[in-house]
Structures are given as structure tokens and as C-alpha cells.
C-alpha positions as CSV (number, residue, x, y, z in Angstrom):
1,X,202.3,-12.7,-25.6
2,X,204.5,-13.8,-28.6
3,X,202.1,-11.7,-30.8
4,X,202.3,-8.9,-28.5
5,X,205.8,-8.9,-29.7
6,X,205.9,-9.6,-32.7
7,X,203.7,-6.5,-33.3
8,X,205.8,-4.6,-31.2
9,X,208.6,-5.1,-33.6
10,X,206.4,-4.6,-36.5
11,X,205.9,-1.1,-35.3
12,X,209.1,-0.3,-34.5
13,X,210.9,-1.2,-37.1
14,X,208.6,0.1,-39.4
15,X,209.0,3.6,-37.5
16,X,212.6,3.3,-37.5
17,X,213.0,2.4,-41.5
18,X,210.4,5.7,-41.8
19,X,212.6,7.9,-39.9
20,X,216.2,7.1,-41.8
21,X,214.0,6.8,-45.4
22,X,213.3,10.5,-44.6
23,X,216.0,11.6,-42.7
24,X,218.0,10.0,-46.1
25,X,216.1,12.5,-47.9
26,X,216.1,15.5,-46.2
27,X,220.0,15.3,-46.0
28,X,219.7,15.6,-50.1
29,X,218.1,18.7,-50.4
30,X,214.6,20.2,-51.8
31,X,215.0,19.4,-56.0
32,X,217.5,16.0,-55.6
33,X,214.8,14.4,-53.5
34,X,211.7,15.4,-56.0
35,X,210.5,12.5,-57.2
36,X,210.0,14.8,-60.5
37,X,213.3,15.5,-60.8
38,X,214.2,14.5,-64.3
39,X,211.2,16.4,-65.1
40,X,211.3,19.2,-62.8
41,X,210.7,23.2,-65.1
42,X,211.3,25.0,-61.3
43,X,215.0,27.0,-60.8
44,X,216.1,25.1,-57.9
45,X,218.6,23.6,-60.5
């Protein structure tokens, strides 16, 4: 049972920490959130 939870919480928080990474992201916008943005030769700029 104790590993039932602990897994439990593994998964949720996992999901959760997912979820406000990309929801962090999203809010910044297409080019900001490029992990090639230093390096970025697109217009979005």
C-alpha cells in the first residue's frame, strides 16, 4: 500500500511539474521559448 502511494505521487507530481513547465512556456510566445533562440535566422524577431 505505501508503494501504491508513493507511486501515485510520483505520477502526479511529475504530471503536474509537466503541465506548469509547459504552460510556463506557452505564456512566452513561439521565438522566446525556442531553445535556438540565440541562434534563431527565422523573422519571428
Amino acid at each position: 500500500m505505501l508503494f501504491n502511494i508513493a507511486a501515485g505521487l510520483l505520477i502526479f507530481g511529475y504530471s503536474g511539474w509537466a503541465l506548469v513547465k509547459y504552460y510556463k512556456k506557452s505564456k512566452q510566445g513561439k521565438c522566446a521559448a525556442c531553445e535556438l533562440n540565440n541562434h534563431c535566422n527565422s523573422k519571428c524577431k
